[in-house]
C-alpha positions as CSV (number, residue, x, y, z in Angstrom):
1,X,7.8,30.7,21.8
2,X,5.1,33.6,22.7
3,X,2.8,34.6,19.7
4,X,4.0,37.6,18.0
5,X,0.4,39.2,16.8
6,X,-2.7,37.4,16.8
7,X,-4.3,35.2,13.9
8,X,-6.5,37.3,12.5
9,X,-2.8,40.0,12.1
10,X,-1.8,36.9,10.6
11,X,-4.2,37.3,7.8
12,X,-3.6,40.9,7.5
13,X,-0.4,41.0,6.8
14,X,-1.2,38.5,4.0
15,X,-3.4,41.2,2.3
16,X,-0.5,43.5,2.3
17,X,1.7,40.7,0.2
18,X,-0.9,39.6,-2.4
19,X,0.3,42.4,-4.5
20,X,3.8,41.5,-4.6
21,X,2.5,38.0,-5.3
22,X,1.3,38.4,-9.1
23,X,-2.0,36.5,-9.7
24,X,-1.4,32.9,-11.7
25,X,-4.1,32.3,-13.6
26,X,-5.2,28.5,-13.4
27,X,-3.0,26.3,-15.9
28,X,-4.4,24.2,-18.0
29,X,-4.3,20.5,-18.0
30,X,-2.1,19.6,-20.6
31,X,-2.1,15.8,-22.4
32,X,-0.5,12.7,-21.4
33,X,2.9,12.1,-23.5
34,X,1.1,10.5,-27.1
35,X,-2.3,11.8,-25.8
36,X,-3.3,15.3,-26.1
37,X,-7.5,14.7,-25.3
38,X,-6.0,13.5,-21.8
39,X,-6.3,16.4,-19.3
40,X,-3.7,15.2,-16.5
41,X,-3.5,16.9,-12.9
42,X,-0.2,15.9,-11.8
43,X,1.9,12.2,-12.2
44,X,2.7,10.5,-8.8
45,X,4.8,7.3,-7.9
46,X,3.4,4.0,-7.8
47,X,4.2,1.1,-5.3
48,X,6.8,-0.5,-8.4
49,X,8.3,3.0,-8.5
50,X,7.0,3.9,-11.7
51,X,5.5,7.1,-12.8
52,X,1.7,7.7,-13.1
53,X,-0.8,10.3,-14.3
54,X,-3.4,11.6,-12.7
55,X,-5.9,11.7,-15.1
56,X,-8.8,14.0,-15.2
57,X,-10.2,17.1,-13.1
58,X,-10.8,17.0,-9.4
59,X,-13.9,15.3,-9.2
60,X,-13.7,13.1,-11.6
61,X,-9.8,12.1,-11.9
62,X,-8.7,8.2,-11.9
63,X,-4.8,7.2,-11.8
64,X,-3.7,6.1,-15.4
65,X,-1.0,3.8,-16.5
66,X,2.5,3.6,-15.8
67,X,4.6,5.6,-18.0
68,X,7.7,3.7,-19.2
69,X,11.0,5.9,-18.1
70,X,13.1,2.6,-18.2
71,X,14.1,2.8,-14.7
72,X,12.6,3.6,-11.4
73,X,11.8,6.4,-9.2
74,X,11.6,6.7,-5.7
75,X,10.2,10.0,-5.5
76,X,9.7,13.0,-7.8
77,X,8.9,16.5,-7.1
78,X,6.2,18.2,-9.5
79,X,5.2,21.9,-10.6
80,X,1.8,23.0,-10.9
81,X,2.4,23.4,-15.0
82,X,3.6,19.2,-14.6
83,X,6.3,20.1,-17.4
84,X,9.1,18.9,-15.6
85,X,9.5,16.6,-13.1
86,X,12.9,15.6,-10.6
87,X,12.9,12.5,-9.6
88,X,15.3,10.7,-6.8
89,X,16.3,7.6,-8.1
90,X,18.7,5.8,-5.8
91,X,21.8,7.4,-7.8
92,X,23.5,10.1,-5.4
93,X,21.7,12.6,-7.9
94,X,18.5,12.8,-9.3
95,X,17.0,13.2,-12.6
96,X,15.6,16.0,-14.3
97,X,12.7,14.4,-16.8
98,X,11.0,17.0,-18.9
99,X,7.5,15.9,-19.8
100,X,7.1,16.4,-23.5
101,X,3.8,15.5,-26.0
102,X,6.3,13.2,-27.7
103,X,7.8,11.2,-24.8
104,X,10.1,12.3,-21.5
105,X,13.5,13.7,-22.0
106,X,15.9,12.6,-18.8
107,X,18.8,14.6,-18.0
108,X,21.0,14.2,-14.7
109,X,21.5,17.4,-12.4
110,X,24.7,15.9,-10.6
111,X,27.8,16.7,-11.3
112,X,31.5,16.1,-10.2
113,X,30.7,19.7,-8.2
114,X,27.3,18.6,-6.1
115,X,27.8,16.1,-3.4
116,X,25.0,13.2,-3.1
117,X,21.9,14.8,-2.7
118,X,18.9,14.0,0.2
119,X,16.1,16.0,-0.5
120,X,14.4,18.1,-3.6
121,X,11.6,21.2,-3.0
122,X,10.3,23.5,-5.6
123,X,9.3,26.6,-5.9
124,X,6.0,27.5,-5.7
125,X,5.6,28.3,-9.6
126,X,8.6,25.9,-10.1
127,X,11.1,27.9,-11.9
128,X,13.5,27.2,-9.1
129,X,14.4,23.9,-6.9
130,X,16.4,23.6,-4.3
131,X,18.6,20.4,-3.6
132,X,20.1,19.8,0.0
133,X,23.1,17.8,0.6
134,X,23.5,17.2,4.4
135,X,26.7,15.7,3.9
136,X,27.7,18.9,2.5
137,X,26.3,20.8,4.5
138,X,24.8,22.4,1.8
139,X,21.8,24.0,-0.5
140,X,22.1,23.7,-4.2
141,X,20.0,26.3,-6.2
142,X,18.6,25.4,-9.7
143,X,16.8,28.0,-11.4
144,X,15.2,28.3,-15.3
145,X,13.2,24.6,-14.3
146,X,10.8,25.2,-17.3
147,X,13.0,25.9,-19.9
148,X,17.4,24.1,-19.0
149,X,17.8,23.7,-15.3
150,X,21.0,25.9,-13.9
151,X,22.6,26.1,-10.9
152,X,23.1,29.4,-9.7
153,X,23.7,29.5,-6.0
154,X,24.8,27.6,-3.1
155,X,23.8,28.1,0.5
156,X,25.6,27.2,3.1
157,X,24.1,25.5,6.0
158,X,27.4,23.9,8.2
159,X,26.4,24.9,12.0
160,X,22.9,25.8,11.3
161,X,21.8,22.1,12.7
162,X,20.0,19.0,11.3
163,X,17.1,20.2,8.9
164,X,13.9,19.8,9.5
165,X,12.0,21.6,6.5
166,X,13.4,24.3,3.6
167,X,11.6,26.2,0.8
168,X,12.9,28.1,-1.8
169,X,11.6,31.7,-3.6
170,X,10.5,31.7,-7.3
171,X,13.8,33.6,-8.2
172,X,15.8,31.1,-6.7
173,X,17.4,33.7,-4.7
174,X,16.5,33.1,-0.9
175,X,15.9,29.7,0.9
176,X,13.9,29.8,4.3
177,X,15.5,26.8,6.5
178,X,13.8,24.9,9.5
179,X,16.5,22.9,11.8
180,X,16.2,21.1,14.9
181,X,18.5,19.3,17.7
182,X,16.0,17.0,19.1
183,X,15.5,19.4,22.2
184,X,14.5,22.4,20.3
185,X,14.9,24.1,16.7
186,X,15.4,27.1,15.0
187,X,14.1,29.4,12.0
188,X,17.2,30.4,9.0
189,X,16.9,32.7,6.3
190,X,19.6,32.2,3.6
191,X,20.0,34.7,1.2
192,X,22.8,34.2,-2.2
193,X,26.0,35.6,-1.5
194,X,25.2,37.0,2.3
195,X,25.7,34.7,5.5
196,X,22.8,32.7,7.4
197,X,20.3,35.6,9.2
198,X,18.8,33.9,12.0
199,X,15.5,34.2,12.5
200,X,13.5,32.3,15.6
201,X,13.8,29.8,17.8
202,X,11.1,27.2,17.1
203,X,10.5,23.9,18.6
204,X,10.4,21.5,15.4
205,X,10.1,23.0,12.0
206,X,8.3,20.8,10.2
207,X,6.9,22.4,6.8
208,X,7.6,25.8,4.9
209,X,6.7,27.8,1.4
210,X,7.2,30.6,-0.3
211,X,4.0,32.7,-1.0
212,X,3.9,32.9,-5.1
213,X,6.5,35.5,-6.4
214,X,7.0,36.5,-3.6
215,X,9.8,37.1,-0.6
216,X,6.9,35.9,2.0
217,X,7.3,32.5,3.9
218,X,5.0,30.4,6.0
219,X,7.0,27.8,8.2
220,X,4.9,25.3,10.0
221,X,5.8,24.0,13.7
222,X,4.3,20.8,14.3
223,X,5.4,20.3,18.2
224,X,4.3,23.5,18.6
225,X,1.5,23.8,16.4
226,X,1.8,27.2,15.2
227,X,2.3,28.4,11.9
228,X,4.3,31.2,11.1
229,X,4.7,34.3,8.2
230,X,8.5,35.8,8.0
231,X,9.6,38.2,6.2
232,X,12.5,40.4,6.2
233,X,14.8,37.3,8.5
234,X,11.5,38.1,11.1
235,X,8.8,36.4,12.1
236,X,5.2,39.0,11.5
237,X,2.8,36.7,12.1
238,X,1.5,33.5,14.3
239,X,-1.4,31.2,14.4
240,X,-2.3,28.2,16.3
241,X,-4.6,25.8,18.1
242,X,-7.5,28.4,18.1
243,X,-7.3,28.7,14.3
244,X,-7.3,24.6,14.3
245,X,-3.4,23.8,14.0
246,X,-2.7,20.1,14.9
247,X,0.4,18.6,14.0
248,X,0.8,20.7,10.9
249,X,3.2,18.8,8.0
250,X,2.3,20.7,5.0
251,X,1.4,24.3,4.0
252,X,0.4,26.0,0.6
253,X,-1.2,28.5,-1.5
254,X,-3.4,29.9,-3.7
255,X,-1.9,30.9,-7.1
256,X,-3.0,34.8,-6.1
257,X,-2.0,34.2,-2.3
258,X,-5.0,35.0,-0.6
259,X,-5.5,31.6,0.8
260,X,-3.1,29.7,2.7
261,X,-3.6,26.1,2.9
262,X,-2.3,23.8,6.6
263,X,-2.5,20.3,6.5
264,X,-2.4,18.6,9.9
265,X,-1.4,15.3,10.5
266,X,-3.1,14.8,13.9
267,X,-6.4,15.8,13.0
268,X,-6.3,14.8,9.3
269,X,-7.6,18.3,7.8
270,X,-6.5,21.8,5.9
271,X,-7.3,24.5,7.6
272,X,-8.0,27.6,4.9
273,X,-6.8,31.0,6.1
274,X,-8.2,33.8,3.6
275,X,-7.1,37.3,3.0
276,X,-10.5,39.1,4.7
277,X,-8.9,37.7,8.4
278,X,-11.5,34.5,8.2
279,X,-10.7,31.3,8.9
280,X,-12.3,28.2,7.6
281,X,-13.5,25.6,9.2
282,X,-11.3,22.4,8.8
283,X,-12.0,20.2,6.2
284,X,-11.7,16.5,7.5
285,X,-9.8,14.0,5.0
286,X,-10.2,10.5,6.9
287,X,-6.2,10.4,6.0
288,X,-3.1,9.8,6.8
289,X,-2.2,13.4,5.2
290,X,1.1,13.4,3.6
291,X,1.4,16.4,1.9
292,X,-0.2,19.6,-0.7
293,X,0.8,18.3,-3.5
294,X,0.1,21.2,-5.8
295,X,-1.6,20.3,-9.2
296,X,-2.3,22.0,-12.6
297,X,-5.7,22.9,-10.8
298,X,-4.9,26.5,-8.9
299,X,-5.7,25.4,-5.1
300,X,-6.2,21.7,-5.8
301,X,-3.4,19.5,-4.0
302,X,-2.8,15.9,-2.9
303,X,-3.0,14.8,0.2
304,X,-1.7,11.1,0.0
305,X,0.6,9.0,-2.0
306,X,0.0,5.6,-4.3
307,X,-1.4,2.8,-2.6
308,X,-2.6,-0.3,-4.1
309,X,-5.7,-0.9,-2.0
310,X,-7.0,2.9,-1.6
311,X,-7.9,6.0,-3.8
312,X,-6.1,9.1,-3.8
313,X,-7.0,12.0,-2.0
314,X,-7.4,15.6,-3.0
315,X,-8.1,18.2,-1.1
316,X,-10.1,21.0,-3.6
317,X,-9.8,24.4,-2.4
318,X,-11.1,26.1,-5.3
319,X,-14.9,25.1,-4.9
320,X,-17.2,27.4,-3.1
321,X,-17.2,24.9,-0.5
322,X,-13.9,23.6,-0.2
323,X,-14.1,19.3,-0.3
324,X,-12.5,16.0,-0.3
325,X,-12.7,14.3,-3.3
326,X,-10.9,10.7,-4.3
327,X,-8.8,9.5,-7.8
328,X,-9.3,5.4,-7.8
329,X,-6.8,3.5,-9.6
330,X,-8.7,3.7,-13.3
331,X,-9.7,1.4,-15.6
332,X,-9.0,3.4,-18.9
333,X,-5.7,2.8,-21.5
334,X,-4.3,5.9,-21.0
């Protein structure tokens, strides 16, 4: 697929969207459940499928103690403001847990409606989730995440080919959709109540987000490392190898969208695009990067998941010098 405008138009086009993207200011770590003086980052999975908090700031964070949800989780999906959490289970439906200074409150999302569900994203704020069902061929919108999770739109994805990667806006209104045949892929924009708008052909979608507030996407290729902006069901923008792409599995941003974070999986680094056209030199992990995680820190994410024998990364974009910094498996009650 030939590059649309070069990297640096790439960047430019992002300073014309950071107004539409209202600026989040950073939240604050709130307490663990029973334990307000501890300032928590995000909660993550263990290797006995219970829950965990991150404890601490980045810097200086250590994993803490299972939390007892009395049963386990196989994954969970968590907003910046860690509130709420949906967590797959093994039922055909996951959970909606809402964190509370009391305890956790579980709720299902399933209903007789919703086929089995495959895969959870949120938003980037996390007021809306999207659910996908690839038996059903089908996107289920939830929206009002912080407050009573509703479901108020379906997309339809029957013809559009196996998925790859999806995102959905903070409204809850538009889903961005990556599929792929094995031989090649394309680029789906999915608006409520209109049909599919196809977008590009791309080789293997492998990662996309919404910009914050904002009808912006950034879709990640990672046979073809390039990343890409769309807006509008077009592609605007393309980077790639020059700017450091390799094997990209994971994009994000700043709360005010004037950076845009890649993680690539065959170099093991996050390459930082910022708003003034510059690109950052990539910062190295030593990982097996999983993911951007995002956490209550604005521009601090996690790169890899539990494991017994290892620390967890996190990548800190908000320091003048953007680092690497570890969260060992602590010591402390909490």
């Amino acid at each position: 697929m030939s590059k649309i405008v070069s990297g640096i138009s790439f960047i430019v086009c992002l300073v014309c969207i950071t107004g539409l993207g209202s600026a989040h200011p950073s939240q604050k770590p709130k307490g663990l459940p029973g334990s307000v003086a501890q300032p928590v980052l995000t909660f993550i999975v263990d290797s006995a499928n219970r829950i965990r908090p991150l404890v601490g700031i980045a810097g200086a964070a250590s994993i803490g103690n299972p939390i007892d949800i009395g049963f386990e989780v196989t994954r969970s999906e968590v907003p910046p403001a860690h509130d709420y959490m949906i967590a797959t289970t093994g039922a055909e439906w996951p959970v909606f847990l809402q964190m509370r200074g009391d305890g956790v409150a579980v709720r299902s999302m399933g209903s007789s409606d919703i086929a089995p569900i495959d895969r959870v994203v949120l938003s980037p704020s996390g007021f809306s989730a999207a659910l996908l069902s690839e038996s059903a061929s089908k996107i289920y919108a939830f929206t009002n995440l912080n407050q009573s999770p509703k479901l108020t739109g379906i997309f339809d994805m029957t013809a559009l080919g196996q998925p790859t990667t999806f995102a959905i806006n903070d409204v809850g209104d538009a889903v961005i959709l990556g599929t792929s045949d094995g031989n090649g892929g394309g680029l789906y924009l999915l608006k409520r109540g209109q049909p599919a708008a196809f977008v590009a052909l791309s080789r293997h979608p492998s990662a996309a987000m919404f910009l914050h507030k904002s009808d912006y996407s950034i879709v990640a290729d990672d046979v073809a490392n390039e990343v890409y902006t769309v807006y509008g069901g077009q592609i605007v923008g393309t980077i790639g190898v020059e700017s450091g792409i390799a094997g990209p599995v994971a994009v994000a941003s700043s709360n005010d969208n004037r950076r845009v974070f890649i993680g690539n999986a065959q170099t093991g680094s996050i390459v930082t695009m910022g708003y003034d056209g510059s690109i950052a030199q990539p910062v190295y992990c030593k990982c097996s990067l999983t993911g951007l995680s995002p956490t209550t820190t604005d521009s601090v994410f996690r790169l890899t998941n539990f494991s017994d024998s290892a620390p967890i990364l996190l990548f800190d974009g908000s320091a003048a010098t953007p680092r690497i910094v570890f969260a060992p498996l602590g010591t402390s009650p909490f």
